[in-house]
N, C-alpha and C positions, 0 to 999 in steps of 0.2 A: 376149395377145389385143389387136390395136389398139381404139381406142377406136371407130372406125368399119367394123370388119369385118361384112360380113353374112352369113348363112344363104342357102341357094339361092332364098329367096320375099323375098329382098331387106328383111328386117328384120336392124336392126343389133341385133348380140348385146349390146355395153352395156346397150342399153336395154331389152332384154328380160332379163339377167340383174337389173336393177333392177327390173323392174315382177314377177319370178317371190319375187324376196325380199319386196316389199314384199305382193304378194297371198298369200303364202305366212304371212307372220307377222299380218294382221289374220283370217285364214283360219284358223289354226290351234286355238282353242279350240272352233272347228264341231265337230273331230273328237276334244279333249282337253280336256273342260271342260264346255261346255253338254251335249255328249254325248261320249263315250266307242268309240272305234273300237277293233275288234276285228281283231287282223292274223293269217294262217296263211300260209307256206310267200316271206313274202318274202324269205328265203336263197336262192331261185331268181334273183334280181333280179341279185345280185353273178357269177352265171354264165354271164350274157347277153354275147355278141357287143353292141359298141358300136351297131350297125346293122345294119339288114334284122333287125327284129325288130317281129313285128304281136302287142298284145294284143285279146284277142277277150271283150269285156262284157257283161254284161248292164248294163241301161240304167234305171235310177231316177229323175233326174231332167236336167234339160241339162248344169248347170253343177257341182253337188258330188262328182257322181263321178270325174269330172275333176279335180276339186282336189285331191281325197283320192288320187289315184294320184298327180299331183307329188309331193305329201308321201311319202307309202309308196315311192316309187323311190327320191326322191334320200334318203332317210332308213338306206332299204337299201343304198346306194351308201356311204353315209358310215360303215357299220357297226353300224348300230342294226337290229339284226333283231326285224323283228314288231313293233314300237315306232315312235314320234312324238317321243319326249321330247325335250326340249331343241330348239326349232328353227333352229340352229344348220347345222344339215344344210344349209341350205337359203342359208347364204354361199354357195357357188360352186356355184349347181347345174347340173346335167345339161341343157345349150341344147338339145338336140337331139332332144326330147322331142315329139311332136306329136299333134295327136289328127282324128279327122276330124268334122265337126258338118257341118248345113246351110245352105247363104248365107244364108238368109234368116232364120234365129234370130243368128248371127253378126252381121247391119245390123240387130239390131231397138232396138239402142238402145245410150249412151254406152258400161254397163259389157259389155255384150258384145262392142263395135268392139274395150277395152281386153284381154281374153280374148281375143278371138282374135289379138292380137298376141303375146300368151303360146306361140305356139302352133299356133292351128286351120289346119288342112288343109279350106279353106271348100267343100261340093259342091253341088249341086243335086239339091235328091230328086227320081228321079223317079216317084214313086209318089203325092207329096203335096204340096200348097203353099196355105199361107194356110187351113189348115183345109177344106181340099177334098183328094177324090180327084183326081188326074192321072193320068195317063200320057204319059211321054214316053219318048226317045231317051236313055241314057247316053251322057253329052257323055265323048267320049277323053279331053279335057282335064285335065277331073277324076282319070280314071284313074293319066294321067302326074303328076298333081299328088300324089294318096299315093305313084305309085311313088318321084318325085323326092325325098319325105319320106323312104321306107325306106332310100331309097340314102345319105341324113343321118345317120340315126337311128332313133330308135322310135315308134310311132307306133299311139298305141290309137283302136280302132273296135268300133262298136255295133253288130255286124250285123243286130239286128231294126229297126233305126234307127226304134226308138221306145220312150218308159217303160213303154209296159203290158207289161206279163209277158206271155211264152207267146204272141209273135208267130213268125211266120213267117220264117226266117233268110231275108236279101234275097243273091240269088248274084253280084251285086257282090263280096263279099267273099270268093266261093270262087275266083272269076276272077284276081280281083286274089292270091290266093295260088299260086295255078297259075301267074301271069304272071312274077309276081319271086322267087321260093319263100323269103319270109320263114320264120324260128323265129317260131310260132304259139302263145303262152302264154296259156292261158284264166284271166279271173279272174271269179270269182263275189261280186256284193256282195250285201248285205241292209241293213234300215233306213233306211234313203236318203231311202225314199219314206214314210215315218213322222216322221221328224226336219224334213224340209226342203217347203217349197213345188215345186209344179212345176217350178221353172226353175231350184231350187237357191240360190237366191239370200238369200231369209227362213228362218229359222230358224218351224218351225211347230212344232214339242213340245221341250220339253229332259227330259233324264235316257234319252236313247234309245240302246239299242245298237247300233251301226253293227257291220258287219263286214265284213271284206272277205278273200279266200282265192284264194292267188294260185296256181295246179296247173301240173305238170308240163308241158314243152312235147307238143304233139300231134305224132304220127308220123306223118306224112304224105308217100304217094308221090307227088310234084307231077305226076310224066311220066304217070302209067299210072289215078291216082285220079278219079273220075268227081266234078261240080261236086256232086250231090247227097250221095254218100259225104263229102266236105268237110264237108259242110254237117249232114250228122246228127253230124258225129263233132261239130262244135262246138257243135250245137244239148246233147248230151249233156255237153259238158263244164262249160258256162255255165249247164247243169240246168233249161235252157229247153225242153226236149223234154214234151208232155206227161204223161207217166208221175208228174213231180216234182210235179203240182196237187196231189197226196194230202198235201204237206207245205205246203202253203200252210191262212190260218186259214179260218175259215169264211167271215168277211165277205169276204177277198179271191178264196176260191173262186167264190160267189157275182159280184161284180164280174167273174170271168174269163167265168163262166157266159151272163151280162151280155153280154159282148162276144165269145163266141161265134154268138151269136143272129144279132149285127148282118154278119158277116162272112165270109164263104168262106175254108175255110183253103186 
């Protein structure tokens, strides 16, 4: 690899293999240490086509779910199945790893500009901005911008593109499945939002168990499958569908119950 080769978004990979090691190893006891992460089925990871490949999340906080998946790929790439240990994995890791966030959490400050150089695929919501409802136009731009990622690499996204539970999958992401017909692998985490601050960034409780459960890819007919059919299959797989509140705790039920009220599904 020359020392100044870049990725299609014009970051040079040096520098980003340097800043995924260096955020990979001060990051590492988040999930092995202060708390404890739980891994199932990341043997599907070593199976994966290098590209055109979309993971489909549920969404905890901005920033740690994100990190704990660098870790879990490249750790499964390196042959540590289900495991973190040694982060060692994380010498030569996987460049071509992306994820998609919104501009405006991505400029909101130093350590986020340096994350999304790691990485982000930056979009414009349009449903939401600066803690207000919007409505806008999906800029193609954006669109072409994950496609230009899948045709890299891989490239995880939050289709409720938000941390509360038991939103509304946004059809963004059934389009964009339909458009470039990514392998579509769902992972389901937990703890996220117990261990960590909103933003992922502060450590809020230790001794918490994270997990994270990485499922079989989705069977999906890209030609003949209708946006909404997409879209329950994923909302079911990511166990964001409401049927799953019955396994959420009380308090968090309650909270859902909360933010039922205020909203239209």
């Amino acid at each position: 690899m020359g020392i100044l080769k870049k990725n299609p978004f014009g970051h040079i990979l040096f520098l980003k293999k340097m800043l995924i090691r260096y955020l990979g190893f001060v990051s590492h006891r988040r999930y092995r240490g202060f708390n404890e992460l739980k891994i199932e089925g990341s043997n599907i990871i070593k199976n994966l086509p290098d590209e055109n490949v979309l993971f489909v999340s549920n969404h905890q906080t901005y920033f740690a779910d994100v990190v704990a998946m660098f870790h879990v790929f490249n750790a499964s790439l390196s042959g540590r199945i289900d495991n973190i240990k040694n982060v060692g994995y994380l010498w030569n890791p996987k460049l071509n790893i992306y994820y998609v966030a919104a501009k405006e959490t991505m400029k909101s400050g130093i350590l986020p500009r340096i994350l999304a150089y790691a990485g982000s695929v930056s979009i414009e919501r349009t449903w939401r901005e600066s803690g207000k409802d919007v409505k806008r136009q999906v800029k193609f731009s954006d669109i072409s911008s994950i496609g230009k990622a899948l045709e890299d690499g891989w490239v995880i996204t939050f289709p409720q593109g938000t941390t509360k539970p038991f939103r509304p999958m946004r059809k963004g992401t059934a389009f964009i499945i339909k458009k470039y017909k990514p392998v579509v692998v769902p992972i389901v985490i937990d703890g996220f939002r117990r261990s960590f601050d909103k933003k992922g960034l502060m450590i809020k409780k230790k001794g918490i168990l994270q997990s994270m459960v990485i499922k079989d890819p989705l069977k999906i007919d890209y030609e003949n499958e209708s946006v909404d059919s997409i879209l329950k299959k994923i909302e079911f797989a990511i166990e964001q569908h409401s049927s799953f509140l019955k396994v959420l705790s009380p308090e968090e039920i309650k909270e859902q119950e909360e933010l039922n009220k205020k909203r239209e599904w």
